[in-house]
C-alpha positions in Angstrom: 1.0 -12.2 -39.0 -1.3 -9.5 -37.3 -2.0 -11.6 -34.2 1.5 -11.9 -33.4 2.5 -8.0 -34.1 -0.3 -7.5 -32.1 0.5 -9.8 -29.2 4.3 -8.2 -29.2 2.9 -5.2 -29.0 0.8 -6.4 -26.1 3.9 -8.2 -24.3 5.7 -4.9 -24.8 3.1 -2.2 -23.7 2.7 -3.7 -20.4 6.4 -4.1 -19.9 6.2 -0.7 -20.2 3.7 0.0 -18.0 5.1 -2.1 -15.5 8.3 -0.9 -15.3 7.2 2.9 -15.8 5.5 2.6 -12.2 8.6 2.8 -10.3 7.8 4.1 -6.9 10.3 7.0 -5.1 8.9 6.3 -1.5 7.6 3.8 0.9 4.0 2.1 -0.4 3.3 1.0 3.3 3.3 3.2 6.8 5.1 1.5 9.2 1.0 0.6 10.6 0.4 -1.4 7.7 4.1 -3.3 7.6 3.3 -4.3 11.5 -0.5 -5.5 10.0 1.0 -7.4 7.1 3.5 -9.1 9.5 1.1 -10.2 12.0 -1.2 -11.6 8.8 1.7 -13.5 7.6 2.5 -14.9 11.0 -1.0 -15.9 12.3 -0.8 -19.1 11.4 2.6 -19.8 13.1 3.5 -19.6 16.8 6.2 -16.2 16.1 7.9 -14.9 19.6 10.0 -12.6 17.8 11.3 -10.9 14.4 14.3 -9.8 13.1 14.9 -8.1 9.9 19.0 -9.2 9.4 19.3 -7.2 6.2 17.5 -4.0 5.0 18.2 -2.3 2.2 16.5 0.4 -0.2 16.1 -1.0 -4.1 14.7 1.3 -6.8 13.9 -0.5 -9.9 14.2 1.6 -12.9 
């Protein structure tokens, strides 16, 4: 019966955690969203990209 109130409180403290870490601004300069772009597109033959649909989501 302890190990299970202990793993709930587990689960639940790092819910917590998690979804107390909402960020307010960007995490990436617009440097390092051109560098993750290029890393994701090494491996493919990319002539151009277009972001259709941008949007700001805060998760709270």
């Amino acid at each position: 019966m302890k190990k299970l109130f202990r793993s709930i409180l587990f689960v639940i403290g790092i819910i917590g955690i998690m979804g107390g870490c909402s960020m307010e601004k960007e995490t990436l300069t617009r440097e390092q969203q051109d560098n993750v772009v290029r890393w994701i597109a090494r491996g493919y033959e990319v002539t151009s990209v277009e972001f259709i649909k941008l949007k700001n989501r805060l998760v709270r």
